[in-house]
N, C-alpha and C positions, 0 to 999 in steps of 0.2 A: 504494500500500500504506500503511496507516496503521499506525502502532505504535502498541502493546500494554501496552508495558512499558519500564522505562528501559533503553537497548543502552551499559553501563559508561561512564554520565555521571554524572560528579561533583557534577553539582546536580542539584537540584528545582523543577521549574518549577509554581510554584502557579498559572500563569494556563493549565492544560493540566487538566483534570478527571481523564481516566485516569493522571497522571503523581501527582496528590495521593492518587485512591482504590488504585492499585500502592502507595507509601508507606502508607499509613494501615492498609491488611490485613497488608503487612510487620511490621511494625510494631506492629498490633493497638493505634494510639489513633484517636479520633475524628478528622475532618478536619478541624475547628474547631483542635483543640489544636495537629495539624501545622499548620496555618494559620499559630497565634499564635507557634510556635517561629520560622517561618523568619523571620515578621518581628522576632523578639529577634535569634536571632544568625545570620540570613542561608540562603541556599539548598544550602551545601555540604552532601553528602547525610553527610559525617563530623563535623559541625559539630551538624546537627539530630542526628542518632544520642546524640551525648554528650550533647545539652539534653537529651536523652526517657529516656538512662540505658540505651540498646540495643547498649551497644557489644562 
């Protein structure tokens, strides 16, 4: 079975395609921009949320 969507994990794994484009429709920014957050302040899905102002 392949997952879909993140099952209440606290990161984001930008090297998983469906794990950035789940994030980026949440969310509603491009995947580039999620891209450049995780790498400013890392994977934690509460960490990018405050970078992008979704909190």
């Amino acid at each position: 079975m392949s997952r879909r969507h993140p099952q209440d994990s606290p990161r984001i794994n930008m090297y998983e395609a469906w794990d950035l484009q789940y994030w980026s429709n949440r969310w509603n920014v491009p995947r580039q921009r999620l891209v450049d957050v995780i790498r400013r302040v890392g994977d934690q899905v509460e960490d990018v949320a405050q970078a992008l102002g979704k909190n």
